[in-house]
Backbone as CSV, one residue per row, in Angstrom:
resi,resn,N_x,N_y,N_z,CA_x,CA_y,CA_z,C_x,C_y,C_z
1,UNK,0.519,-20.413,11.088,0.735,-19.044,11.543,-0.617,-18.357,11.770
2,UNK,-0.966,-17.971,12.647,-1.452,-16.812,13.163,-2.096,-15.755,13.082
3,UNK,-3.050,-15.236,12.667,-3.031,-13.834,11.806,-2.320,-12.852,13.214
4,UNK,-3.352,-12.886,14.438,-2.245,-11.852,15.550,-1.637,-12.158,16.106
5,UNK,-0.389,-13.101,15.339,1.315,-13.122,15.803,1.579,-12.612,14.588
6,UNK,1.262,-12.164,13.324,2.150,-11.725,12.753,2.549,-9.964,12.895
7,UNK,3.993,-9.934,12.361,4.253,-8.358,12.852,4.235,-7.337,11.763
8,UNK,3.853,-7.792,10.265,3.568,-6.645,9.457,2.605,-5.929,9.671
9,UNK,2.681,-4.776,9.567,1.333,-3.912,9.551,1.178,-3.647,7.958
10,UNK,-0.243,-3.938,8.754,-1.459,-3.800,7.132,-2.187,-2.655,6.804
11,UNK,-1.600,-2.247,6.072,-2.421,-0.854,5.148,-3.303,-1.066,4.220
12,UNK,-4.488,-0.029,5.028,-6.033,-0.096,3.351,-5.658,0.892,2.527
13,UNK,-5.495,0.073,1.217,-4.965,0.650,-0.270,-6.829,1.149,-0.369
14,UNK,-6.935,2.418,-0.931,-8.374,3.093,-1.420,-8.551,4.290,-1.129
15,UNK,-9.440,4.759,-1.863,-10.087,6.397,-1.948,-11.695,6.099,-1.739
16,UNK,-12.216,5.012,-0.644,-13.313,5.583,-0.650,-13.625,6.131,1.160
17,UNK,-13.613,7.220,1.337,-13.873,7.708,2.828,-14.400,7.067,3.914
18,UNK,-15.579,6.467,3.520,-16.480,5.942,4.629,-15.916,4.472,4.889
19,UNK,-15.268,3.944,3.716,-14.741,2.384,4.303,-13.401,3.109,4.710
20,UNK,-12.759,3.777,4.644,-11.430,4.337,5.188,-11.730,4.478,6.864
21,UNK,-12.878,4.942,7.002,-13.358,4.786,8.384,-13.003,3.946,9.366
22,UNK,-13.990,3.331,8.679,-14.631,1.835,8.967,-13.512,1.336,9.358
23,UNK,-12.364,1.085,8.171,-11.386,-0.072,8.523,-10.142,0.522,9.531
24,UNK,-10.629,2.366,9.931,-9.567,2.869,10.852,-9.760,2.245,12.382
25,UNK,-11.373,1.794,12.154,-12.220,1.267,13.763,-11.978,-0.132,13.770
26,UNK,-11.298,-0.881,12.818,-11.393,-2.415,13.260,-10.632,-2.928,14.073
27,UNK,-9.199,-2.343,14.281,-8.085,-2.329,14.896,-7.060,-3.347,14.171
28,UNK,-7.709,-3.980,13.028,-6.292,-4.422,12.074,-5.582,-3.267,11.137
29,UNK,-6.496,-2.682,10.318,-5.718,-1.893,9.468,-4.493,-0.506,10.682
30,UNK,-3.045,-0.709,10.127,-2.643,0.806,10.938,-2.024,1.431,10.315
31,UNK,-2.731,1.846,8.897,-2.439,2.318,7.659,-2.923,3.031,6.605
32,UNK,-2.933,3.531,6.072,-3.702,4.120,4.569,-2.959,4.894,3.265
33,UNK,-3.092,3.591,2.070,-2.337,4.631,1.059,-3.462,5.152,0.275
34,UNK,-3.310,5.814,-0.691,-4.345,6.212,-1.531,-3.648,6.446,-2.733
35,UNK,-4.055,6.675,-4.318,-3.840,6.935,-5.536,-4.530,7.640,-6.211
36,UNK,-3.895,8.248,-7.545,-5.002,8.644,-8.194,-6.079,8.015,-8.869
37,UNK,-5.314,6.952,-9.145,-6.307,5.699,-10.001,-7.397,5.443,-8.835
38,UNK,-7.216,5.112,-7.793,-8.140,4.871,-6.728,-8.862,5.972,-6.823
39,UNK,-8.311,7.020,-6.635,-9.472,8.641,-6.594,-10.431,8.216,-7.884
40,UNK,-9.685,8.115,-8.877,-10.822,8.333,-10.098,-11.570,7.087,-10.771
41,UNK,-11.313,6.000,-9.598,-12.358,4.992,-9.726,-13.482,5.238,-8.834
42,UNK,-12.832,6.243,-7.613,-13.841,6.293,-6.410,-14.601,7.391,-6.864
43,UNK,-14.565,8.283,-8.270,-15.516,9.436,-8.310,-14.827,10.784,-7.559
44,UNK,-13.724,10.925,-7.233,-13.439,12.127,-6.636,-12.709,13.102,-7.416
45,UNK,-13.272,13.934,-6.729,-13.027,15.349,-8.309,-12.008,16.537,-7.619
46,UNK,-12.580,16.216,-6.193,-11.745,17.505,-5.494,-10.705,16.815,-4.682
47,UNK,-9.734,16.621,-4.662,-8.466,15.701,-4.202,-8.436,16.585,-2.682
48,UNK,-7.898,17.864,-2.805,-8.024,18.336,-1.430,-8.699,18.227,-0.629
49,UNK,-10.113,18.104,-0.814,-11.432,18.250,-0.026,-11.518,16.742,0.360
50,UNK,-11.192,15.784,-0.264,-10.911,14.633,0.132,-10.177,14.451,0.872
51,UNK,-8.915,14.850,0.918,-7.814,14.461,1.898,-8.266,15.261,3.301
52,UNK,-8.578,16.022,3.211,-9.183,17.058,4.388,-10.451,16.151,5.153
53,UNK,-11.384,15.441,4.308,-12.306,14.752,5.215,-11.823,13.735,5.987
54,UNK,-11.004,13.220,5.360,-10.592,11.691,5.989,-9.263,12.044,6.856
55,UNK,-8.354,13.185,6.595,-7.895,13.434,7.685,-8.098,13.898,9.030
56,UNK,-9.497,14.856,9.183,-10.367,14.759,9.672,-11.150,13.788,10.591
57,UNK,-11.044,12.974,10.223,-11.515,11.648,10.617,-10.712,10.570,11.470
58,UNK,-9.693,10.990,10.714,-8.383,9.851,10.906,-7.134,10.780,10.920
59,UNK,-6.871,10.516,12.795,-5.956,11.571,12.986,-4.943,10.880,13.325
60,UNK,-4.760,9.413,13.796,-3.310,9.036,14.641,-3.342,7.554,13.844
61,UNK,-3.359,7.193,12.244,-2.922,6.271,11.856,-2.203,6.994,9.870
62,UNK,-1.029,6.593,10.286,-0.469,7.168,8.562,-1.030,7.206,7.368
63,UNK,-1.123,8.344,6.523,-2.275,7.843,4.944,-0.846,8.692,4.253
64,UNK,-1.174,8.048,3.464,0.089,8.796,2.173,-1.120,8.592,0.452
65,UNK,-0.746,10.001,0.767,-1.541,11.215,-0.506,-0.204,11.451,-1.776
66,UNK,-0.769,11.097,-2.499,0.240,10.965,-3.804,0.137,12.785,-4.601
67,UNK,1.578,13.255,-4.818,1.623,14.227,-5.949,0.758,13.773,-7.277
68,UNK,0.785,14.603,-8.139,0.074,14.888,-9.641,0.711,15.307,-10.744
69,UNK,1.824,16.221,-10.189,2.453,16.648,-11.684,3.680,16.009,-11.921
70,UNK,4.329,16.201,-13.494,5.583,15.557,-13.926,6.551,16.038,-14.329
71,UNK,6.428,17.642,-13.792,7.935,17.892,-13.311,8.569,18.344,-11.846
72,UNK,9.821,18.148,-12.008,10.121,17.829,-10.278,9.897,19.253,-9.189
73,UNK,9.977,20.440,-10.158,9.374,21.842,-9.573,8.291,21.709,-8.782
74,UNK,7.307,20.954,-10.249,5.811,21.439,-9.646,5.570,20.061,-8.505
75,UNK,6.351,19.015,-8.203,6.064,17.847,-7.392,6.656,18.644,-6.005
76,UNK,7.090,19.473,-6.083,7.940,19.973,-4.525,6.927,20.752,-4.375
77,UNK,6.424,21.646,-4.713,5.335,22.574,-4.918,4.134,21.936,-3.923
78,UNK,3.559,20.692,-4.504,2.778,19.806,-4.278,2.789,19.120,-3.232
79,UNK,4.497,18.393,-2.881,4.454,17.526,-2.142,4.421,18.385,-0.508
80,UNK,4.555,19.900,-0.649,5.063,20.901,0.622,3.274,21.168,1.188
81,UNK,2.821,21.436,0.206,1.274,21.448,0.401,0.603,20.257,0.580
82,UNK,0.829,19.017,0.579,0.739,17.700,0.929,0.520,17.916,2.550
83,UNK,1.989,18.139,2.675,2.694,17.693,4.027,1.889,18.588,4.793
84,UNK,1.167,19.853,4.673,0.818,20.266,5.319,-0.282,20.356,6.218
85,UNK,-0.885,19.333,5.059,-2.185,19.006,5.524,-2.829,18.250,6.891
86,UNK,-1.590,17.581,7.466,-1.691,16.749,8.653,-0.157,16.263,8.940
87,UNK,-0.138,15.810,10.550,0.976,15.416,11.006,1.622,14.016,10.605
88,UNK,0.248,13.206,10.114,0.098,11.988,10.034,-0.173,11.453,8.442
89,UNK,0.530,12.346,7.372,0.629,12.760,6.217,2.011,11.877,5.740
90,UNK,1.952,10.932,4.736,3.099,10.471,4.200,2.909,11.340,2.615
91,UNK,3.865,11.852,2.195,3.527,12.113,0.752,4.429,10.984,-0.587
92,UNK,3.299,10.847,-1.431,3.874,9.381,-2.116,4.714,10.692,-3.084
93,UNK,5.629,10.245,-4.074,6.413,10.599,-4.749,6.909,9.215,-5.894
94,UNK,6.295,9.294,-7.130,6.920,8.237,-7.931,8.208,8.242,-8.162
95,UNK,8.715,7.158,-8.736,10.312,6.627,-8.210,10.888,7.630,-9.835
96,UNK,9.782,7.790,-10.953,10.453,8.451,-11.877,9.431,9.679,-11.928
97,UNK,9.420,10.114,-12.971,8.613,11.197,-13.771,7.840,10.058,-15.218
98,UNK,6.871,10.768,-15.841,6.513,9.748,-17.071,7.647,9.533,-18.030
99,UNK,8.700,10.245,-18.115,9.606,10.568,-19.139,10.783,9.694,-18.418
100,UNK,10.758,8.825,-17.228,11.558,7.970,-16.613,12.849,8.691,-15.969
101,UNK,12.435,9.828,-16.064,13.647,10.746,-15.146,13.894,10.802,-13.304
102,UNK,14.919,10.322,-12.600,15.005,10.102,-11.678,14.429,10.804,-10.910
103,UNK,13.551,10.545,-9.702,12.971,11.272,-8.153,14.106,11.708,-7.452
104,UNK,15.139,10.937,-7.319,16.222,10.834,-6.481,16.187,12.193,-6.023
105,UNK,16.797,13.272,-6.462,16.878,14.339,-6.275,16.276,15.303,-5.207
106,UNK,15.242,15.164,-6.088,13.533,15.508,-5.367,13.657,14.701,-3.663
107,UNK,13.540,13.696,-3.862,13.225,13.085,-2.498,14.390,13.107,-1.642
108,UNK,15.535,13.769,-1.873,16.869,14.248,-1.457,16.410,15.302,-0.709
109,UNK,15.653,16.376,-1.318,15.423,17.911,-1.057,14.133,17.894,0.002
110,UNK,13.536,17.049,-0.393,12.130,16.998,0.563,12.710,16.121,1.755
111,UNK,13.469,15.090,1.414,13.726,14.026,3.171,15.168,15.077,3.950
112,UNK,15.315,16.432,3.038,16.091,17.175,4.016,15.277,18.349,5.297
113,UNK,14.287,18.609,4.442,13.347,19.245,4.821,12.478,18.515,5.965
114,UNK,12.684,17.101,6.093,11.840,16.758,7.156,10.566,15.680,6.586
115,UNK,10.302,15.936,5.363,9.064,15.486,5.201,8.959,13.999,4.711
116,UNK,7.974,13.437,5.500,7.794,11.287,5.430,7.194,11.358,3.871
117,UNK,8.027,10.460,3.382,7.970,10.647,1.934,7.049,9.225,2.158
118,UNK,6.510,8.463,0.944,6.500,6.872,0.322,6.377,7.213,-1.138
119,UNK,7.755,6.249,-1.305,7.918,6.301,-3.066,7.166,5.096,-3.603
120,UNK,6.581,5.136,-4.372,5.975,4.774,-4.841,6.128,4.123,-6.415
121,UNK,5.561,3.315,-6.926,5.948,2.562,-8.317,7.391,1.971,-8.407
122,UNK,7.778,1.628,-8.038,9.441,0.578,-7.886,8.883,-0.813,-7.712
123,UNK,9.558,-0.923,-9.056,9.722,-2.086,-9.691,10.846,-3.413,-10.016
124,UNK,11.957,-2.554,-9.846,13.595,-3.258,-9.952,14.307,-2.613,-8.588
125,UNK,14.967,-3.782,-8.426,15.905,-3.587,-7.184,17.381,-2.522,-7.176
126,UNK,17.631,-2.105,-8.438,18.134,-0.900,-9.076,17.673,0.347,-8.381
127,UNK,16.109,0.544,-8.522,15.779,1.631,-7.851,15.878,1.333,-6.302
128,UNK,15.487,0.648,-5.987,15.762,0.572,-4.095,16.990,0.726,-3.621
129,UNK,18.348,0.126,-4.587,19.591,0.803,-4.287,19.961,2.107,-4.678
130,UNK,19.028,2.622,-5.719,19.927,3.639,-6.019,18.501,5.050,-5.282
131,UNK,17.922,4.780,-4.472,16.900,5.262,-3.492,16.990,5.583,-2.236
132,UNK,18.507,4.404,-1.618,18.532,4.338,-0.113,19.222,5.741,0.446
133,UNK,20.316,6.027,-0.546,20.925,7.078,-0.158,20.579,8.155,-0.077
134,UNK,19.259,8.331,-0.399,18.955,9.813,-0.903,18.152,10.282,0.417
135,UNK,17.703,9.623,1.388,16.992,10.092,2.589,17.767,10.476,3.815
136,UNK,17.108,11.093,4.313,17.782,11.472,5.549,17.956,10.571,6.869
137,UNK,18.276,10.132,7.996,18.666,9.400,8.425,17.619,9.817,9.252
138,UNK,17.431,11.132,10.000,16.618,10.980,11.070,14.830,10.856,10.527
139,UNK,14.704,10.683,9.133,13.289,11.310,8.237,12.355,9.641,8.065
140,UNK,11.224,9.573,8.786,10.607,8.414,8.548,10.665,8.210,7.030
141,UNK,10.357,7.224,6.246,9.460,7.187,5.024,9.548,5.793,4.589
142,UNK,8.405,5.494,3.040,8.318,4.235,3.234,8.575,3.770,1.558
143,UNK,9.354,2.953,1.307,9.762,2.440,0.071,8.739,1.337,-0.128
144,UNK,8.258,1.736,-1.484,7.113,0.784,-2.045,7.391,0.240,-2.888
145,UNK,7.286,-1.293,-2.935,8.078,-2.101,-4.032,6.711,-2.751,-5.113
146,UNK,6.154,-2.526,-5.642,4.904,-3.437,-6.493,5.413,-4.874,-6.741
147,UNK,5.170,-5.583,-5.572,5.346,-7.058,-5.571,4.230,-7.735,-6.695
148,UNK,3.126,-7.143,-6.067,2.253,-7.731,-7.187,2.196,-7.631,-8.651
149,UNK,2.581,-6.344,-9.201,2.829,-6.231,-10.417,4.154,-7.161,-11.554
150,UNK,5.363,-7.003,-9.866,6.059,-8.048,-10.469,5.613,-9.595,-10.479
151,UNK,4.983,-10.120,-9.861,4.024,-11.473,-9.998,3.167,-11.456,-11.390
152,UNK,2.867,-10.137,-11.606,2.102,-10.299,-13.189,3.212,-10.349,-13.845
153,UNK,4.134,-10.037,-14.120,5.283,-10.249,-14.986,5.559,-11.967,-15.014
154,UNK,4.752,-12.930,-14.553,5.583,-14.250,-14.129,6.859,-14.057,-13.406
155,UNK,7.029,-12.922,-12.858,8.471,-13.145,-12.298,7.912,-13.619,-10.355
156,UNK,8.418,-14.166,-9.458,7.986,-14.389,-8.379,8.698,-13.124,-7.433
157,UNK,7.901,-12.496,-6.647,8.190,-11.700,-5.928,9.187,-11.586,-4.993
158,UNK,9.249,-12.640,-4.345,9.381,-12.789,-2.828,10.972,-12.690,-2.892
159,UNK,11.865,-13.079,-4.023,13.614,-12.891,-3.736,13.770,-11.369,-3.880
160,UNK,12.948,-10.351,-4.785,13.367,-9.145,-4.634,12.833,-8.288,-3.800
161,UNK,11.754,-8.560,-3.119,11.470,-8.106,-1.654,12.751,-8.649,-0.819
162,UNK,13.257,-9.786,-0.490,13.647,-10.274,0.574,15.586,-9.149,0.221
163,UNK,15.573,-9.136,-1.059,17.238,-8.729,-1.364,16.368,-6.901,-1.033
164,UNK,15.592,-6.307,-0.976,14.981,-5.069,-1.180,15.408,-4.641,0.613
165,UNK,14.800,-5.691,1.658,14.965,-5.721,2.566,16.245,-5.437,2.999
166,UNK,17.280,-6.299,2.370,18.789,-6.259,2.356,19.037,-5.128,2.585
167,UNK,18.646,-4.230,1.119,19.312,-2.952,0.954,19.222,-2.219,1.403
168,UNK,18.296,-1.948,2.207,17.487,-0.994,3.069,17.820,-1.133,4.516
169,UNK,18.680,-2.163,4.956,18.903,-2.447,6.014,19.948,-1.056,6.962
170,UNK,20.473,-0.707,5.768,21.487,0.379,6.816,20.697,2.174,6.653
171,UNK,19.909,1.344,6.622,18.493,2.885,6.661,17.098,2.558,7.904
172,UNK,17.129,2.656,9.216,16.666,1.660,10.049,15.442,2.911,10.007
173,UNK,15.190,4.471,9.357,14.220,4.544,9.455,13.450,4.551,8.119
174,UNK,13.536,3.654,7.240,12.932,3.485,5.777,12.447,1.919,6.172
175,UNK,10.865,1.763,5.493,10.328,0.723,5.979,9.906,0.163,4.865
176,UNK,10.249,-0.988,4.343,9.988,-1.915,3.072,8.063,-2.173,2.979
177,UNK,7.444,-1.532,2.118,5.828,-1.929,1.959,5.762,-3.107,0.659
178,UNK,5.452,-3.846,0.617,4.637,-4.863,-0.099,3.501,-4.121,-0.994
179,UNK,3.614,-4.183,-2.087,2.148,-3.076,-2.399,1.511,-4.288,-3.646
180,UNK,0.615,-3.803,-4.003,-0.515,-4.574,-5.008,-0.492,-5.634,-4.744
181,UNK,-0.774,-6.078,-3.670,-1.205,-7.181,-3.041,-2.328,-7.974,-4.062
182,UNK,-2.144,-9.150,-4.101,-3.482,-9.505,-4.864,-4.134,-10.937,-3.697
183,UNK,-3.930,-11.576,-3.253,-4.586,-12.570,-2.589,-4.177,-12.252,-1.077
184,UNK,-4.278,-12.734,-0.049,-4.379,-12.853,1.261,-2.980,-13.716,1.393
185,UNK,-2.790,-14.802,0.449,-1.433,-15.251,1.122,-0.366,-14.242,1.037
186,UNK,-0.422,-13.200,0.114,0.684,-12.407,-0.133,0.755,-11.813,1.243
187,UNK,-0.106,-11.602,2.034,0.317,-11.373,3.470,1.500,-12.549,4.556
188,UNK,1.769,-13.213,4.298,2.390,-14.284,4.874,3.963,-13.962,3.869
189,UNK,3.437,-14.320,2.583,4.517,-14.140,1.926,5.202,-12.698,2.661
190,UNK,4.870,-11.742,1.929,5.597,-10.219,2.694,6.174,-10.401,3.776
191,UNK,5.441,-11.050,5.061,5.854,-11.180,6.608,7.345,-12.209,6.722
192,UNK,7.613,-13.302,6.123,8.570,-14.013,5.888,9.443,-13.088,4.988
193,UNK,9.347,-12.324,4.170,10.514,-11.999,3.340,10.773,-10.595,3.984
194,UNK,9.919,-10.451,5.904,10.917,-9.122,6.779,10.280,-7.740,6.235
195,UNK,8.985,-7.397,4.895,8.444,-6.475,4.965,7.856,-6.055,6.268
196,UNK,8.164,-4.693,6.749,7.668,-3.708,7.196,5.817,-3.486,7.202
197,UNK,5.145,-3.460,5.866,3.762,-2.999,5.606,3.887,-3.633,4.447
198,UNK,2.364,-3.848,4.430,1.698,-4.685,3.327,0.305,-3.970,3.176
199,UNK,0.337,-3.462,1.640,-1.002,-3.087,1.765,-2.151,-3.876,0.944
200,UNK,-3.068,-3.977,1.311,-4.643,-4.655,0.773,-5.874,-4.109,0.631
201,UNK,-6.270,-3.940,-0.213,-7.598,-3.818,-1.146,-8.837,-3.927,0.262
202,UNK,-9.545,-3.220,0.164,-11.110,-3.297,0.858,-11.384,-4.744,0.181
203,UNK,-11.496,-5.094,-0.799,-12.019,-6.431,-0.945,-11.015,-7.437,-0.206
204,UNK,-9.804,-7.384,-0.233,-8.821,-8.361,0.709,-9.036,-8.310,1.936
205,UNK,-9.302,-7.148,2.452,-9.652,-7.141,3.919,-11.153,-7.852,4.189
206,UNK,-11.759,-7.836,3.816,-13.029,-8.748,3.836,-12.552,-10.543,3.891
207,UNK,-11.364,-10.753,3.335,-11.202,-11.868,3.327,-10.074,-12.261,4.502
208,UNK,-10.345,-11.455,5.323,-9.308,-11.702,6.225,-9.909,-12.260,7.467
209,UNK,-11.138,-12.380,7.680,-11.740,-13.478,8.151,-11.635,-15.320,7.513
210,UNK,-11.089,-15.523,6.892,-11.078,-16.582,6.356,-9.128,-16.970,6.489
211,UNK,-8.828,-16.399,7.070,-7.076,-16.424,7.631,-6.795,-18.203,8.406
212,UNK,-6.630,-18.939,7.990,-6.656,-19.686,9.063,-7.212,-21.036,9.189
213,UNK,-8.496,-20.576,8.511,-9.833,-21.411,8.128,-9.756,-22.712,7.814
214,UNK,-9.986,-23.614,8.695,-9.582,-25.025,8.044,-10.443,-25.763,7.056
215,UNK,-9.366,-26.311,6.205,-9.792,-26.150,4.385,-10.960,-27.415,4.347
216,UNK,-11.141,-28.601,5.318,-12.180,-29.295,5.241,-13.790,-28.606,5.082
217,UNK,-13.400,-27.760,5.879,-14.650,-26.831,6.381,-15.062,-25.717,5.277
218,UNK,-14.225,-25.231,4.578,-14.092,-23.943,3.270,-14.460,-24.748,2.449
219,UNK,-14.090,-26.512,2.052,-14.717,-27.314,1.426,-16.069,-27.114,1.447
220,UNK,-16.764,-27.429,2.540,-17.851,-27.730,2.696,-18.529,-26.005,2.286
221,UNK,-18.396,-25.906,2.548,-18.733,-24.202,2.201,-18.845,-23.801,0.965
222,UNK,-17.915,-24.146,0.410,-17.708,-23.913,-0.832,-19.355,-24.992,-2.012
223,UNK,-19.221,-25.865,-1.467,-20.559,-27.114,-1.933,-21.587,-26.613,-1.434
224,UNK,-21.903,-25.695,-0.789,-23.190,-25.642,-0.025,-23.411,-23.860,-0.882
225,UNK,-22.285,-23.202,-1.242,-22.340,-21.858,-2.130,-23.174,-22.611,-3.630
226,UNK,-22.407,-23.332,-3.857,-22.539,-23.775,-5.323,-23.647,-24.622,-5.191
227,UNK,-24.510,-25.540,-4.718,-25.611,-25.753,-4.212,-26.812,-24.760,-4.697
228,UNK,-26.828,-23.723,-3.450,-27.617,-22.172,-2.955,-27.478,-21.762,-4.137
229,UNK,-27.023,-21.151,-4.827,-26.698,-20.719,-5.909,-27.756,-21.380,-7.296
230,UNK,-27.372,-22.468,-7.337,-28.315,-23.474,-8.296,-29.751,-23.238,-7.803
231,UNK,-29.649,-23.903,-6.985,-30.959,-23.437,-6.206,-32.126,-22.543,-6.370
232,UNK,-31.083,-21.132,-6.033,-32.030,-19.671,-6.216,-32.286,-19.503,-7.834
233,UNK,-31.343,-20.122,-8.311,-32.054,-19.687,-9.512,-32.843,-20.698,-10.715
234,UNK,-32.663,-21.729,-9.939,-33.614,-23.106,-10.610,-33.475,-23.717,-11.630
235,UNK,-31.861,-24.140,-11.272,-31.283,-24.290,-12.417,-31.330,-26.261,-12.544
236,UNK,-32.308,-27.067,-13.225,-32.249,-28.265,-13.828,-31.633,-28.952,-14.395
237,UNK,-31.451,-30.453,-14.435,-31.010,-31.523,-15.629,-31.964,-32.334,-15.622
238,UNK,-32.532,-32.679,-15.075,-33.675,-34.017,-14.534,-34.975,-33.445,-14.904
């Protein structure tokens, strides 16, 4: 397979601006989520002033800006001032509260209102059914399943994406994302199990030159790293 025959679109997971750029100009990424964990690994203090630069920047490809608070008042509050910020504005919304109390509601009241939600943190196929109903029919938005997180569980991803897909099927404008991607095959994987978007790490996208790569040759590459390496630093047995 291909990297441009395949038909998922790939979203850059990150909060840092200038590679948000970068990867808006390559013409693979046609995407952008962001987090808080990402914000406060990337050093950002002013969340607004952030979202304002890079929207700024990046006017005709989707970024979804996550709420902050944990009750469902102050998340409507939040998510209305979200939306406002750009046309091209998804607002994330977690699937609970910390106290595990349902979104449902919430994302009932906001996908009546119009506004492209992506829920975010769903983990069990429980929540994707009990999620589908709550949107509006004519209202984009994007259901985020943490494939990768379920792979840290030892559990294998790919049957509850593919049954996730299922459920979502009589919702033709809700689009199944692949999220915490951890390697490059999980791109293939996602694309076979009918995800919609897949998102990847600035460091995954770097490795997306290597798509393809025939493994005699990554061999050799690989012996000539580990070589160089010894090398520079003069490392002996003899």
């Amino acid at each position: 397979m291909e990297f441009k025959n395949l038909k998922i679109k790939i979203y850059s997971d990150g909060a840092d601006a200038a590679d948000m750029v970068t990867a808006a100009n390559n013409g693979i990424v046609k995407g952008f989520t962001t987090n808080p964990t990402l914000m406060k690994k990337s050093g950002i203090t002013d969340y607004e002033a952030f979202a304002k630069i890079v929207l700024s920047k990046i006017t005709d490809l989707p970024i979804s800006f996550e709420v902050f608070s944990d009750d469902f008042e102050s998340m409507e509050k939040e998510a209305l001032m979200i939306n406002s910020w750009g046309g091209n504005v998804y607002v994330k919304i977690p699937v609970t509260n910390t106290k595990g109390e349902s979104s449902v509601p919430l994302i009932k009241t906001l996908s009546l209102k119009g506004l492209k939600l992506n829920i975010t943190a769903i983990l069990t196929l429980e929540q994707v059914g009990e999620l589908v109903d709550a949107f509006d029919d004519t209202t984009s938005s994007i259901i985020s399943v943490f494939a990768g997180r379920i792979a840290d569980t030892g559990r294998d991803p790919v049957p509850y994406m593919k049954e996730a897909k299922k459920i979502l099927k009589s919702k033709p404008k809700l689009e199944l994302l692949w999220a915490s991607s951890r390697e490059v095959l999980n791109i293939i994987q996602a694309e076979e199990c009918g995800c919609d978007i897949i998102t990847v790490t600035n460091d995954l996208l770097k490795k997306l030159n290597m798509f393809g790569k025939d493994l005699k040759e990554l061999s050799l590459d690989t012996v000539k790293m580990f070589y160089n390496d010894a090398q520079s630093v003069g490392y002996k047995i003899l």
